[in-house]
C-alpha positions in Angstrom: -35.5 -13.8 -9.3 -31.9 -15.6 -9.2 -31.6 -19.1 -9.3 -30.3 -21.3 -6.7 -26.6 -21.8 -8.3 -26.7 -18.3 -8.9 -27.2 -17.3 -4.9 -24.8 -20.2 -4.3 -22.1 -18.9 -6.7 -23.1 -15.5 -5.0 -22.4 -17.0 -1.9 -18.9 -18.4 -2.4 -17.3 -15.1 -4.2 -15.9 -13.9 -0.7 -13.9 -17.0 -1.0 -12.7 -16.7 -4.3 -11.2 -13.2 -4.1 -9.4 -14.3 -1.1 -7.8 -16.8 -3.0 -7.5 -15.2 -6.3 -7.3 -11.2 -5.4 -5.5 -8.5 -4.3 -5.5 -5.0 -3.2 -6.8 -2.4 -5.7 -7.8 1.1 -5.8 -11.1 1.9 -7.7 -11.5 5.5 -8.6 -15.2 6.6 -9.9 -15.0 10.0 -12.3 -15.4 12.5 -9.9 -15.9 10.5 -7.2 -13.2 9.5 -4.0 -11.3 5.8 -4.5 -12.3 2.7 -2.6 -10.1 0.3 -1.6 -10.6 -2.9 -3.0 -10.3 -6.6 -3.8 -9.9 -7.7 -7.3 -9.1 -10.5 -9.4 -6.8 -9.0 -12.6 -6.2 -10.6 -15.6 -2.9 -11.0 -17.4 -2.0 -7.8 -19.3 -1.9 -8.1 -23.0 -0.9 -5.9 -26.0 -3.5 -4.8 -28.4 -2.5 -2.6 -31.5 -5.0 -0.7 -34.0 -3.9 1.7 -36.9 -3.0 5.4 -35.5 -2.7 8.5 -37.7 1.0 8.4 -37.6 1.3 4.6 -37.4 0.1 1.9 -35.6 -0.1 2.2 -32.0 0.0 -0.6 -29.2 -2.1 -0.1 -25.8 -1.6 -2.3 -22.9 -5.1 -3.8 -21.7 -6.5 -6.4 -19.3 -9.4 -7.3 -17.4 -10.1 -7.5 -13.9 -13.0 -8.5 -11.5 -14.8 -6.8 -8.7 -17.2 -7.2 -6.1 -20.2 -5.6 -6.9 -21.6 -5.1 -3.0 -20.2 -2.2 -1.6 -20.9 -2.9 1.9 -18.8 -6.1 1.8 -16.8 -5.3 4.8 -13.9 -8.0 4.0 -13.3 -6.9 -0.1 -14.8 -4.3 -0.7 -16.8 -3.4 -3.8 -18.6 -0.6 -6.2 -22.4 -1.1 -6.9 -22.4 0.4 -10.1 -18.8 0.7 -11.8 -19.2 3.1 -14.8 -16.9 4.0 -17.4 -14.5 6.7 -17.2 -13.0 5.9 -13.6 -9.8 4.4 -12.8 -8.4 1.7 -11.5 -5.2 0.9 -9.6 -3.6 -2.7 -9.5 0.4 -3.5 -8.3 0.8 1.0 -8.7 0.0 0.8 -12.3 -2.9 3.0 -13.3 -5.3 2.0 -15.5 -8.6 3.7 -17.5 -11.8 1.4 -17.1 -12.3 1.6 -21.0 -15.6 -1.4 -20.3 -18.2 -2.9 -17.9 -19.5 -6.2 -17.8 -21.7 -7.2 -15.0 -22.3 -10.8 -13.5 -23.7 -12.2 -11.1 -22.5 -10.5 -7.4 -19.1 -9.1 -9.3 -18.3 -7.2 -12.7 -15.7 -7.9 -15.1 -14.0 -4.2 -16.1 -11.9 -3.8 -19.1 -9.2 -2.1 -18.2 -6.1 0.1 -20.6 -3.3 1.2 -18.4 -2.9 5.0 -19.0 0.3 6.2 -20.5 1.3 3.3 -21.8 0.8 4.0 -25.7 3.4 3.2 -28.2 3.6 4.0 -31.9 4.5 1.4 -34.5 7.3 3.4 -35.5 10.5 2.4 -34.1 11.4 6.3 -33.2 8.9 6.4 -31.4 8.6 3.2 -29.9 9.1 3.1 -25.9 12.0 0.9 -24.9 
């Protein structure tokens, strides 16, 4: 049983993607995209220790709805690991999953995107 802020917060998500969302592409493993609404984070860098060096990856989170029969934004009942995700036509790999209350915060690496710590290697 939810409590009444939670069917209220529930209630007003519509709203907020309209306001803070735009158009994505989620792609299950497997499966066939849906078209979506979704409220992105800032990309950030993250580096951890590589074999030959230390390598950066570009990350961020976004939310999305979490009914798929929302006929105005979309949404994915059960995002999983594994899939993709599309947001301005840069592809990322949905590396996490953290579900909330009508919506689920992903944690997203853009594919492609790694660099190595050494400048020879380093992407300009």
């Amino acid at each position: 049983m939810t409590s009444r802020f939670e069917d209220d917060f529930a209630a007003g998500l519509g709203d907020l993607f309209f306001h803070l969302g735009e158009s994505a592409t989620y792609t299950p493993a497997g499966g066939d995209p849906v078209t979506l609404w979704a409220i992105p984070e800032r990309e950030m860098a993250e580096e951890e220790p590589g074999s030959d060096g230390r390598r950066r990856r570009r990350v961020r989170g976004a939310k999305i709805l979490t009914d798929a029969t929302n006929p105005d934004y979309g949404g994915v009942a059960e995002p999983a690991e594994n899939a993709t995700m599309t947001i301005g036509g840069t592809e990322y790999a949905v590396q996490s999953v953290e579900a909330g209350v009508g919506f689920a915060r992903l944690g997203l690496v853009r594919i492609g995107s790694v660099e190595s710590g050494r400048p020879q290697y380093r992407q300009q």
